[in-house]
C-alpha positions in Angstrom: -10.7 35.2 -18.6 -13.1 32.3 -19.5 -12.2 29.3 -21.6 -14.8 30.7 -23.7 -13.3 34.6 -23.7 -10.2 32.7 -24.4 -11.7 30.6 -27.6 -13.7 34.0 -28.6 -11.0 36.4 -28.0 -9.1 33.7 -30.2 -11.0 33.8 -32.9 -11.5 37.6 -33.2 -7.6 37.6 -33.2 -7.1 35.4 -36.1 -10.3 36.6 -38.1 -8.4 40.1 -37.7 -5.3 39.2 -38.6 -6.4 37.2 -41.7 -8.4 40.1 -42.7 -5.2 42.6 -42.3 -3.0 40.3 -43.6 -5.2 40.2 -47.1 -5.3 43.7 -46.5 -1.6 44.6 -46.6 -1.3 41.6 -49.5 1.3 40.2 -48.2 0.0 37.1 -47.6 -2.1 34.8 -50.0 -4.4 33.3 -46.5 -8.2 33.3 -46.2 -10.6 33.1 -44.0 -11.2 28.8 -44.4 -7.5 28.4 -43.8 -7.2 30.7 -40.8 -10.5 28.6 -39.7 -8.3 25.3 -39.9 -5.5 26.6 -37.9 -7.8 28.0 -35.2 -9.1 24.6 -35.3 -6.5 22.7 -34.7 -5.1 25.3 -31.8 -8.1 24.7 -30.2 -7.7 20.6 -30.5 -4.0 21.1 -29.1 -5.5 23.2 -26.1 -8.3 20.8 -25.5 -6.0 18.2 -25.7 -3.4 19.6 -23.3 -6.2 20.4 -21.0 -7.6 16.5 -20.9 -4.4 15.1 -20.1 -4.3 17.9 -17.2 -6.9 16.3 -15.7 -6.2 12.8 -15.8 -2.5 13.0 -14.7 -2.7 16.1 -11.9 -5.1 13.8 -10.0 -3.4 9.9 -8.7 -6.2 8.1 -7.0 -5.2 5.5 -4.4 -7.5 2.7 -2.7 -6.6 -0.7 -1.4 -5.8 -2.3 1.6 -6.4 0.4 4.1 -3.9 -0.5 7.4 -1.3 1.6 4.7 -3.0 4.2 4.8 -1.4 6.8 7.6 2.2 5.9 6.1 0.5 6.9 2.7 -0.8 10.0 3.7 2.4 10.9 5.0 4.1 10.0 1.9 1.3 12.5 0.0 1.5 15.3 2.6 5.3 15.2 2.1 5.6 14.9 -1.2 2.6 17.4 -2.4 5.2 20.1 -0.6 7.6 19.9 -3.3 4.9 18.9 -6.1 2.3 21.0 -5.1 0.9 20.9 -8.8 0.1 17.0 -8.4 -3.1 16.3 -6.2 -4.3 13.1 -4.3 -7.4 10.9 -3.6 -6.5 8.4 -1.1 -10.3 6.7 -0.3 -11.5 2.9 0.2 -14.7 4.7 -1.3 -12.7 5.2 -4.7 -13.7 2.3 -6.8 -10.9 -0.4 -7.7 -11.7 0.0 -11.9 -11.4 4.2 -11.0 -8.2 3.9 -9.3 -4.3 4.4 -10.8 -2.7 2.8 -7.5 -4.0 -0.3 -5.7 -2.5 -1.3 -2.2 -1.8 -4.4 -2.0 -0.4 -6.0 1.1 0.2 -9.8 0.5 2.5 -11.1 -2.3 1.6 -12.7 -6.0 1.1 -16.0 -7.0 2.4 -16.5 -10.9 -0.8 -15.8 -13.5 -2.3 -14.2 -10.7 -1.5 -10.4 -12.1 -3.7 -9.5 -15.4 -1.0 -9.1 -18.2 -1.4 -5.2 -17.9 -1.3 -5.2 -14.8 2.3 -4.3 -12.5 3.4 -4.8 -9.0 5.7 -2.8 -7.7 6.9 -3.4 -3.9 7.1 0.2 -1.4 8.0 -1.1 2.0 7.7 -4.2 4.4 5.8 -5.2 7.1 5.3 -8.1 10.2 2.7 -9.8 11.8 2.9 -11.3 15.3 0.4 -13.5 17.3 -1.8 -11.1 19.8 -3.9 -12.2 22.9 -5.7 -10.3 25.6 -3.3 -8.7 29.0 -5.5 -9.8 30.9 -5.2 -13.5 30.1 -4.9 -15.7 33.3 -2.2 -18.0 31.5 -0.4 -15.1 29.4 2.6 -15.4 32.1 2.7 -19.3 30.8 2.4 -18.5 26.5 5.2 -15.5 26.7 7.6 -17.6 28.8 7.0 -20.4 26.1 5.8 -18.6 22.9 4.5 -20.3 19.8 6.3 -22.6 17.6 5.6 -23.0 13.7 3.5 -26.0 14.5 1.5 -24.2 17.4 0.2 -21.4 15.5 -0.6 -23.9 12.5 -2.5 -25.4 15.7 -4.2 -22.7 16.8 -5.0 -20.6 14.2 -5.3 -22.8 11.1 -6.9 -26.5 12.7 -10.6 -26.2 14.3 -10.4 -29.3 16.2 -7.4 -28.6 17.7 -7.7 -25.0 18.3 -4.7 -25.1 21.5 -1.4 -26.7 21.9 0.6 -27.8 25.2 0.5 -25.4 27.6 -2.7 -23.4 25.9 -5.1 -24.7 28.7 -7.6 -22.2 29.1 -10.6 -21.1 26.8 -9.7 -19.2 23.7 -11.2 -17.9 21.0 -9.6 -17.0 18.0 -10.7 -13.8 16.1 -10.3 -13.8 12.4 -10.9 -11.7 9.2 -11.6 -13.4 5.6 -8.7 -15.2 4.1 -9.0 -12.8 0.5 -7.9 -9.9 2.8 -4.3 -8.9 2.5 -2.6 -9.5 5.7 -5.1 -12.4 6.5 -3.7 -14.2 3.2 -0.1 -13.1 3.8 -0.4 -14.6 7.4 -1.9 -17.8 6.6 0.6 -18.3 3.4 3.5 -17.7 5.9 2.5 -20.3 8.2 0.8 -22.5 6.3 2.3 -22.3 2.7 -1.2 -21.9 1.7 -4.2 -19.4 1.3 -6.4 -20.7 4.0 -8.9 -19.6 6.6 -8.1 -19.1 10.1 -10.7 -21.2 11.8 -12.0 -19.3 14.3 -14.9 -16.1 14.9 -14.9 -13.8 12.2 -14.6 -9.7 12.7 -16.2 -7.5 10.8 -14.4 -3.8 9.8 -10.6 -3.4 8.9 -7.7 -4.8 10.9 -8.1 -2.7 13.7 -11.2 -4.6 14.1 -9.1 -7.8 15.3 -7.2 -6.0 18.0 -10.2 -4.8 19.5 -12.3 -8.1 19.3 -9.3 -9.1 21.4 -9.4 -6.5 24.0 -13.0 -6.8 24.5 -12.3 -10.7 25.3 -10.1 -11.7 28.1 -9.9 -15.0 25.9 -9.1 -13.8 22.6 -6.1 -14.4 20.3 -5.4 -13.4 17.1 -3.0 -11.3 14.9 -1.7 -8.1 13.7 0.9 -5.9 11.8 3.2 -3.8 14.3 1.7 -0.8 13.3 -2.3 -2.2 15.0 -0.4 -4.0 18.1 2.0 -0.9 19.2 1.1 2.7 19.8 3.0 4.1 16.8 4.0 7.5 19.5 5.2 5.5 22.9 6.3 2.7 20.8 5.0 0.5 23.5 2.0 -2.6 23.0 -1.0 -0.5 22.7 -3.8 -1.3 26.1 -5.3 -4.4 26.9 -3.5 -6.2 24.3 0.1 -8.8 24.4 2.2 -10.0 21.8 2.9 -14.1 22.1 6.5 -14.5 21.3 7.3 -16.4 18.3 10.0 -19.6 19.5 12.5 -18.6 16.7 14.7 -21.6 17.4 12.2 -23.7 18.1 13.3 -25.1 21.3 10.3 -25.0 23.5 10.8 -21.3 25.5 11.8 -18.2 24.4 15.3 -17.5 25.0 17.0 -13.7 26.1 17.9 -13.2 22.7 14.3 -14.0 21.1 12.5 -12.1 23.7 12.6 -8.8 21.5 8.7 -7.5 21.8 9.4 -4.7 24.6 8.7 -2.0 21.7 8.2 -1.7 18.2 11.5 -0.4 17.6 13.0 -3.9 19.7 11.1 -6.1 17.1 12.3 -3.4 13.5 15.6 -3.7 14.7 15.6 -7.8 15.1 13.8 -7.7 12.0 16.0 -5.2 9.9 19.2 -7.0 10.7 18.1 -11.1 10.7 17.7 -13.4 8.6 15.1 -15.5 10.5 12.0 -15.9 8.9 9.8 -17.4 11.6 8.4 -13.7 11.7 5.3 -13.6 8.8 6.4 -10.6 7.1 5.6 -9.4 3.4 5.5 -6.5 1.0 3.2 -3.8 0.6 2.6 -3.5 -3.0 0.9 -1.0 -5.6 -0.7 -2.4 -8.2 -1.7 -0.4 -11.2 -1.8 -0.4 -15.4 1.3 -0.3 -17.1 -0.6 1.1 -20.3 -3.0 4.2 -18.4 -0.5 5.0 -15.5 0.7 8.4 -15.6 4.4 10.1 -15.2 3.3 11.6 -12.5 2.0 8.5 -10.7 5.3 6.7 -11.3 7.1 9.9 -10.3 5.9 9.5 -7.0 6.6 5.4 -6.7 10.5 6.4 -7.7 9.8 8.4 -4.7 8.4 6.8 -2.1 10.6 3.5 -2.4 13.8 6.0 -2.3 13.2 9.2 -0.5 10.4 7.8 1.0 11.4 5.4 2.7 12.4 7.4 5.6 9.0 7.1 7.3 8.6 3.8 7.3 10.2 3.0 11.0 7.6 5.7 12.7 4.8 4.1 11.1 5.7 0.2 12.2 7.3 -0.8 8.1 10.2 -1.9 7.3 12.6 -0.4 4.3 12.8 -2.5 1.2 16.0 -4.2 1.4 19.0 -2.3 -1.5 18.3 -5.1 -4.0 14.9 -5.0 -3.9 14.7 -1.0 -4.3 17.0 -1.4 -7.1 15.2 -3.6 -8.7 12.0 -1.8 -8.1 13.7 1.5 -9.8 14.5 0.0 -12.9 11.3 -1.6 -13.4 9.6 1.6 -13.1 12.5 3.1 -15.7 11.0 0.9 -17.9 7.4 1.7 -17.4 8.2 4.8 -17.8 9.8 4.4 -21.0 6.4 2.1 -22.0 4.6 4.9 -21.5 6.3 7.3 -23.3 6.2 5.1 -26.5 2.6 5.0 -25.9 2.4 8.9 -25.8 4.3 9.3 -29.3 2.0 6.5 -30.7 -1.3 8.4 -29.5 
């Protein structure tokens, strides 16, 4: 049946009843007030239906390197909440989308004042040149310091440091990008260019600038630099250890880059923080997201967070997930009040 069978059929039904009811004279009701109840049955249906359609559907853009752990997250969770349905697009505008991915962190005043950030998983960057690199031999054996990749990535008159004698050329994307800003505010403290040749396209864009150039450098998250399947550095691209002690060469217990799981499990269990690492983040409006939307975030920074190793992420540490949790208790509570108000 038809919404409009539905609204006919409707108001046969209650015209009938009104007329048998008046009929049998038990009832004093009349046609204008069974109009006004039909009316209002039809309001609560149309209603009901509208907020159908703006809660069953979550739209997700952002920063896109999230994107396959995303999916996965959807694909999982749409098995036991088949009801809820997904749009995750960089074609869905920013102002039309209920979850933003965010992968750098927040300066204070930076958020609007409706606006929330709430943290999913973790991820790293390391420094990336070309295999075939005629002095790569020489940079893994001695690996970059803080001050050398302030050096080479961050000063363009002094694009190399000791023992960086060849050519280079260091491919870049635009500081406003996520992981470009969360690399140059680990290093530097700061929200700065990398001086060197900028790449067009996403961040995959950067690994292969580098593999098409036996003189590139540049960076990555673990997901870009390892195949995510052999868990080995993907072709025709090398990490540059990171000197974690700062002593000049990179010691047995810093050389940890064999495979991505090497470098999660270094990561997962120290506290060194020479590694640029930050949070991916969703932003969204406290006062339009949905239950459903903030379902799924209580999901995907607890269950979810299950995937993140296959993908290249890192799990949110306890604290942080219980903190996360509550904040979204809260918001969930916001909207609620906002329901009963409306």
């Amino acid at each position: 049946m038809s919404k409009v069978d539905f609204f006919i059929n409707s108001t046969n039904f209650i015209h009938a009843v009104d007329c048998d009811v008046m009929k049998a004279g038990g009832y004093h009701l009349n046609t204008i007030h069974m109009k006004k109840i039909f009316f209002l049955f039809v309001s609560g249906i149309i209603l009901i239906n509208s907020h159908a359609q703006t809660t069953d559907v979550i739209k997700i853009t952002g920063t896109k390197f999230p994107f396959e752990i995303m999916q996965q997250w959807i694909d999982v969770y749409s098995k036991t909440y088949p009801a809820i349905h997904f749009e995750l697009s960089k074609a869905i505008p920013s102002d039309s989308a209920d979850l933003m991915i965010a992968a750098h962190g927040f300066r204070q005043g930076e958020l609007k004042d409706n606006e929330v950030a709430i943290a999913i998983n973790r991820y790293a960057q390391l420094p990336i040149a070309n295999s075939n690199r005629s002095d790569l031999k020489t940079l893994q054996q001695k690996g970059f310091t803080q001050q050398d990749l302030k050096n080479i990535y961050f000063n363009a008159q002094q694009n190399k440091t000791d023992g960086l004698n060849e050519p280079v050329t260091i491919y870049r994307r635009d500081k406003n990008v996520c992981a470009s800003r969360s690399f140059s505010e680990n290093v530097t403290g700061k929200q700065l260019d990398v001086a060197g040749e900028l790449v067009n396209g996403d961040d995959r864009a950067l690994s292969n600038a580098v593999k098409n150039d036996v003189n590139g450098i540049s960076y990555n998250n673990l997901g870009l630099i390892y195949n995510i399947k052999t868990r080995k550095v993907a072709d025709s691209i090398a990490v540059i250890p990171i000197d974690l002690n700062e002593n000049g060469k990179i010691d047995t217990d810093e050389n940890i880059y064999a495979t991505l799981d090497n470098v999660l499990d270094f990561l997962s269990t120290s506290t060194n923080n020479n590694i640029p690492q930050d949070n991916v983040n969703i932003v969204f409006n406290k006062n339009t997201i949905s239950k459903n939307a903030l379902n799924f975030l209580s999901w995907i920074i607890t269950q979810g967070q299950q995937y993140n190793r296959s993908y290249g992420f890192l799990n949110l540490d306890e604290t942080i997930i219980q903190q996360e949790q509550q904040q979204l208790i809260v918001l969930l509570k916001h909207i609620n009040e906002l329901t009963i108000k409306n």
